[in-house]
MARTOR-604068 format. One record per atom (N, C-alpha, C): residue in three letters; x, y, z. Coordinates in steps of 0.1 Angstrom, whole numbers, padded with zeros to 4 digits, always signed. Each point is the difference from the previous one (the first is absolute). Layout:
<sites>
ALAXYZ
...
</sites>
This chain:
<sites>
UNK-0041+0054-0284
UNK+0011+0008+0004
UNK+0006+0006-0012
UNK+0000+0014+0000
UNK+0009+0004-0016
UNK+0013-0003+0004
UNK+0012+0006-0011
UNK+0010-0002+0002
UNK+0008+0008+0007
UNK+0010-0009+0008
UNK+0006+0005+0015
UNK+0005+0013-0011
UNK+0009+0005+0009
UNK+0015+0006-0003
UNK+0007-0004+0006
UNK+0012-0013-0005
UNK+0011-0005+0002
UNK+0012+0004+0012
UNK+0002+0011-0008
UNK+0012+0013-0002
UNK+0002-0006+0019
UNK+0011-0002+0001
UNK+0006+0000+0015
UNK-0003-0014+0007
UNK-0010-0005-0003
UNK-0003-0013+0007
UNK+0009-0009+0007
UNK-0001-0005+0010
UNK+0012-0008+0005
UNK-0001-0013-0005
UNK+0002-0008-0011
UNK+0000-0015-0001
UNK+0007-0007+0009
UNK-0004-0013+0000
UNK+0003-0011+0008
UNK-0002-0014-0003
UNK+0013-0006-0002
UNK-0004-0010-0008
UNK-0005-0014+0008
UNK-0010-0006-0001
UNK-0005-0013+0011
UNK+0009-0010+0000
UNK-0001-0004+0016
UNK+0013-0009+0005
UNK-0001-0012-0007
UNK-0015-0003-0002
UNK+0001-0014-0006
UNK+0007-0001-0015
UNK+0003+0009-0004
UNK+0004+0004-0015
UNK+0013-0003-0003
UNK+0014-0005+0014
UNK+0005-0007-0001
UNK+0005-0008-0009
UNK+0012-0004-0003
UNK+0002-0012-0005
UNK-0006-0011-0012
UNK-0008+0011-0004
UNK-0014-0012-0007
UNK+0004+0006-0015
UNK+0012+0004-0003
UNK+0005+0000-0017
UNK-0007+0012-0004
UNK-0001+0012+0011
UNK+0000+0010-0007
UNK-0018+0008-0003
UNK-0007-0012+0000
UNK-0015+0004+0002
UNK-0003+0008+0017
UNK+0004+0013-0008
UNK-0007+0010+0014
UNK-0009+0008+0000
UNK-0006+0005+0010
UNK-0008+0010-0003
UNK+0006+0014+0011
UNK-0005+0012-0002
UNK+0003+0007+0013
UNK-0013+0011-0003
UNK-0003+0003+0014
UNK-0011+0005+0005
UNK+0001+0018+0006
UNK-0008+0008-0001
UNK+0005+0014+0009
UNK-0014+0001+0006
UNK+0003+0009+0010
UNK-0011-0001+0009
UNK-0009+0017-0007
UNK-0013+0003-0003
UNK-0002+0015-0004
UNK-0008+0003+0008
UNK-0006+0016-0004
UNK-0009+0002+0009
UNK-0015-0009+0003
UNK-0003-0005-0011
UNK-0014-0004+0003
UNK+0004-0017-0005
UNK+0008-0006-0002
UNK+0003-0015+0002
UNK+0010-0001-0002
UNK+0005-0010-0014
UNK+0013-0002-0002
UNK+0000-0006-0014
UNK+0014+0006-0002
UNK+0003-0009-0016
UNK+0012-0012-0004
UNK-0003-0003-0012
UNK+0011-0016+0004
UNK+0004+0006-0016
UNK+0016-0006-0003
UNK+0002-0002-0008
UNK+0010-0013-0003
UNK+0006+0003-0011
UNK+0009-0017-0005
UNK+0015+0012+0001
UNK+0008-0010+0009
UNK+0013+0005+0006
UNK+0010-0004-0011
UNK-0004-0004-0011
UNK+0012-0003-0013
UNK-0009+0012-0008
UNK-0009+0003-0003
UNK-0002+0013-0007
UNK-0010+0014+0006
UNK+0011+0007+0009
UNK-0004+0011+0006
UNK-0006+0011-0005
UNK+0004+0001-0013
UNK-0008+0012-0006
UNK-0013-0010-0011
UNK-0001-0007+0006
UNK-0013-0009-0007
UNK-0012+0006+0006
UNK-0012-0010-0002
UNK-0013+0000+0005
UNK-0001+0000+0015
UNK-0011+0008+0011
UNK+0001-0002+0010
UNK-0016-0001+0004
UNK-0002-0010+0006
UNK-0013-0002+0008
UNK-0003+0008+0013
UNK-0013+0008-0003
UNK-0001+0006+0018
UNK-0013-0007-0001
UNK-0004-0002+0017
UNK-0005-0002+0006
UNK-0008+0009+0016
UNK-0010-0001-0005
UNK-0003+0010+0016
UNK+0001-0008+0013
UNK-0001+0000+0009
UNK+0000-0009+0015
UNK-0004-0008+0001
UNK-0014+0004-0005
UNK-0009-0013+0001
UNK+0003-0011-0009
UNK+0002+0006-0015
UNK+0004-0008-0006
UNK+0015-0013-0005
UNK+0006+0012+0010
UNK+0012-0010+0005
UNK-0003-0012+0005
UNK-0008+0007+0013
UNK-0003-0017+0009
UNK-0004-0010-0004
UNK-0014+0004-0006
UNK-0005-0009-0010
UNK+0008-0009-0008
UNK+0008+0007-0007
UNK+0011-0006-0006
UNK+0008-0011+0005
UNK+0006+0008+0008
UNK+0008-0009+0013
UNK-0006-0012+0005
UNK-0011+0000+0004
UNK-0006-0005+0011
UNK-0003-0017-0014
UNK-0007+0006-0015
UNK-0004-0010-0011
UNK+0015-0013+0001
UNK+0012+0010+0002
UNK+0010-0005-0007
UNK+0001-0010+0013
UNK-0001+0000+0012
UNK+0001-0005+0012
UNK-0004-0011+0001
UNK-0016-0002-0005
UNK-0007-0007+0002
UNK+0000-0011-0011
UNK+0010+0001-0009
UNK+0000-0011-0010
UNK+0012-0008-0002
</sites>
């Protein structure tokens, strides 16, 4: 996946991200997957992911 273009994205920060002293992440949905980043530094690093690669992801973190 090259790199998205950001610009407008709707973030959303994960519910479970809660209460837990600040370790969050928040996620936007793009056209061809989705990107995550760290909700204490927004103009930091951002991970994208394509769809598939999401799941994948998702699904690793699920299963452990």
């Amino acid at each position: 996946m090259t790199t998205p273009d950001l610009t407008g994205v709707a973030w959303r920060k994960s519910t479970r991200s809660d209460g837990n002293g600040g370790a969050c992440v928040e996620v936007a949905d793009l056209r061809d997957g989705v990107a995550v980043r760290d909700s204490k530094d927004q103009s930091g690093p951002t991970l994208a992911f394509t769809s598939q690669g999401w799941r994948s992801f998702v699904n690793s973190l699920k299963a452990s």
